[in-house]
C-alpha positions as CSV (number, residue, x, y, z in Angstrom):
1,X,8.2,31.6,-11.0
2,X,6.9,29.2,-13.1
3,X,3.1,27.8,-12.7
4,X,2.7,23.8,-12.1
5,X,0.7,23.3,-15.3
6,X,3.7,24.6,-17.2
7,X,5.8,22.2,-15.6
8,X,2.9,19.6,-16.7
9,X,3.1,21.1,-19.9
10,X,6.9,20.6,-20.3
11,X,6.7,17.1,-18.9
12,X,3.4,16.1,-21.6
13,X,5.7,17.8,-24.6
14,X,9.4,16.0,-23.3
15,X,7.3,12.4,-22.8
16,X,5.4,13.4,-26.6
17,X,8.6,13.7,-28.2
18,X,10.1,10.5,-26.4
19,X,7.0,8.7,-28.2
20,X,7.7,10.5,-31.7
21,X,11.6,9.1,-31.1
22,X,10.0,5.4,-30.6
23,X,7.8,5.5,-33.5
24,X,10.5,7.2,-36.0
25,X,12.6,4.0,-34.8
26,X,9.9,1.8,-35.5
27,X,9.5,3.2,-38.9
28,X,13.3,3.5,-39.6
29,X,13.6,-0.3,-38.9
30,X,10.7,-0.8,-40.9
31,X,8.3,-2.1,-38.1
32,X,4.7,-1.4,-38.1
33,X,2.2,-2.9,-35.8
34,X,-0.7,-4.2,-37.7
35,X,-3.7,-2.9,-36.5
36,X,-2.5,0.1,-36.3
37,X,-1.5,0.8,-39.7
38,X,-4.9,-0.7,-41.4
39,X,-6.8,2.0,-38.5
40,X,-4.4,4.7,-40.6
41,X,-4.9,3.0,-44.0
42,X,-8.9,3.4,-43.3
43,X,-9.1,6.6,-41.9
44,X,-7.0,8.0,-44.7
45,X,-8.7,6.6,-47.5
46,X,-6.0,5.2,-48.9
47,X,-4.2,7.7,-49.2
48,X,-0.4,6.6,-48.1
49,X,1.1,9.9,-47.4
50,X,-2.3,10.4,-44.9
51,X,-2.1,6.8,-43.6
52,X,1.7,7.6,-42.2
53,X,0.9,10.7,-41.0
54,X,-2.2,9.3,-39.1
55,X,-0.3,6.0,-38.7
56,X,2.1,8.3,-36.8
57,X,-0.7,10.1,-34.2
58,X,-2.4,6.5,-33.6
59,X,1.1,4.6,-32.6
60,X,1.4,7.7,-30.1
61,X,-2.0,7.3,-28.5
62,X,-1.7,3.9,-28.4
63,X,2.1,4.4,-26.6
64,X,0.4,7.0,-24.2
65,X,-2.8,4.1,-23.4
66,X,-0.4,1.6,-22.8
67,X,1.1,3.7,-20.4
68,X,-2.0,4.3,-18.4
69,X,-3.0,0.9,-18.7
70,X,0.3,-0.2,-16.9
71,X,0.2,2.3,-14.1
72,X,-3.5,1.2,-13.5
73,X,-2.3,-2.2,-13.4
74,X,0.3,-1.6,-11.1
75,X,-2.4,0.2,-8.6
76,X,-4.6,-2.4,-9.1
77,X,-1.8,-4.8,-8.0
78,X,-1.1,-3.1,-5.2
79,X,-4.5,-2.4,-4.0
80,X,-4.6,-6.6,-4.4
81,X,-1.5,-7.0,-2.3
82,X,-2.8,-4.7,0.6
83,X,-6.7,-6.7,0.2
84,X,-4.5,-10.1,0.7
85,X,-2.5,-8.6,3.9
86,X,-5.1,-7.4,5.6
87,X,-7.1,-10.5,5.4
88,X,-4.3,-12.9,6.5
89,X,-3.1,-10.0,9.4
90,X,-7.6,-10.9,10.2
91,X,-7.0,-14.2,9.9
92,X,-4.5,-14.5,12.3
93,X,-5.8,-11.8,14.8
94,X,-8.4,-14.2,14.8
95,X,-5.9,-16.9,15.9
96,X,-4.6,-14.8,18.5
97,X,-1.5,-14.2,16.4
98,X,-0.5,-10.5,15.7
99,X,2.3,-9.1,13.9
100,X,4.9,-7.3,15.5
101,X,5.4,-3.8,14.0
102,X,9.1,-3.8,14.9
103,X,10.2,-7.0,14.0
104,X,7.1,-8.0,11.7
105,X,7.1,-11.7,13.4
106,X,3.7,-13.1,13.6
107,X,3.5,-14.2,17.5
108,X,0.9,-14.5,20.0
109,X,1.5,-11.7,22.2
110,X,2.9,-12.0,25.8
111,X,0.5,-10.6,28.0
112,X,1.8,-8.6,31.6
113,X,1.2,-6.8,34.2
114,X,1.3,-2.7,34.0
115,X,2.3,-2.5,37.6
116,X,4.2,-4.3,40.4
117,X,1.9,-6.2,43.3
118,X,5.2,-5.5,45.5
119,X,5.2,-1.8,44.5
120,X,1.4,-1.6,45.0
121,X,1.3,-3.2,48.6
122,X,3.9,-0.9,50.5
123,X,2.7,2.3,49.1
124,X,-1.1,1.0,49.9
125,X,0.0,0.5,53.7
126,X,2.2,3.3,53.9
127,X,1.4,6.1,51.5
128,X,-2.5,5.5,50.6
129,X,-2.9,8.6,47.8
130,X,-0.2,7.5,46.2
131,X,-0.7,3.4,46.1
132,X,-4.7,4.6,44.9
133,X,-2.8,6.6,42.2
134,X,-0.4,3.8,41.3
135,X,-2.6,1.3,41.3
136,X,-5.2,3.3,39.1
137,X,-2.3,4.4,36.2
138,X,-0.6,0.8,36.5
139,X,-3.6,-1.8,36.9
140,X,-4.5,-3.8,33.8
141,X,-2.4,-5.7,31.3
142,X,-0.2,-4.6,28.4
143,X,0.7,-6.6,25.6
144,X,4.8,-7.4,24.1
145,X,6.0,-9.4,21.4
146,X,7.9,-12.5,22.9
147,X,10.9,-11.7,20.4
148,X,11.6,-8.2,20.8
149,X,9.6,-6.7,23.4
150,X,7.9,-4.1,21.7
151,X,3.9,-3.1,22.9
152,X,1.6,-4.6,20.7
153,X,-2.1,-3.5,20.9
154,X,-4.4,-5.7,21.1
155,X,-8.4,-5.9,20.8
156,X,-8.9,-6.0,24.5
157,X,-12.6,-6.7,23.8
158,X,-12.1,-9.5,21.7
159,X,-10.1,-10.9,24.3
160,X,-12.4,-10.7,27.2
161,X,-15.1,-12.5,24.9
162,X,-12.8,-15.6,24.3
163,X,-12.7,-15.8,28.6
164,X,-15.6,-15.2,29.2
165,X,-16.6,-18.0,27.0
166,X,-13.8,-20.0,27.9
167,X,-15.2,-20.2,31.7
């Protein structure tokens, strides 16, 4: 029914008035900010009744910038936040030490076996399709956090690097 820029519309003109309530209470308590006013005063030549009316459209703008300015501030902050949690979650993956997405400790990892060696044997022996099956779905290593046993993922190559060197 209704199109989303008039919804914008409403919203610009419901925030617009909100400012025109601020700056008639400014002006009924007899508070002017400064700068403000002499911007008026000079753009009006003078002129009082033009440097209020201007006076008036400049407190707005500068209500609406500070506005923006704060919202960009608070992006800013939180682009900052997510810079400084990605480098210490780097930092400690360099460690070793990874944080758990269920109980966000920061742990090194307990590192087991997919499969069972007494699972693999007797189905090897006595069942040979199925132990070649098992042993290709459950071979390698998965990773859990020591606390609450949840898979973590690891950087498998980063880990075969360390032993290798480590040898």
């Amino acid at each position: 029914m209704f199109l989303k820029s008039d919804v914008e519309k409403a919203k610009e003109r419901k925030l617009e008035e909100y400012f025109f309530n601020i700056v008639a209470q400014e002006l009924k308590n007899g508070m002017k900010h400064d700068a403000t006013w002499l911007k008026a005063i000079a753009s009006s030549n003078g002129n009082s009744e033009k440097a209020e009316s201007h006076y008036i459209e400049y407190r707005i703008q500068s209500l609406k910038d500070e506005i923006i300015l704060n919202q960009e501030e608070k992006v800013n902050e939180k682009k900052l936040d997510t810079l400084a949690k990605q480098r210490h979650e780097q930092k400690l993956k360099e460690k070793g030490i990874y944080i758990c997405s269920n109980c966000h400790a920061e742990v090194k990892p307990k590192k087991t076996a997919k499969g069972c060696i007494l699972i693999l044997i007797p189905l090897l022996f006595i069942y040979i399709v199925p132990g070649i099956i098992y042993a290709l779905f459950y071979s390698g290593y998965i990773y859990k956090c020591p606390k609450c046993k949840t898979k973590i993922k690891v950087d498998e190559t980063k880990e075969t690097y360390k032993s290798f060197h480590l040898q």
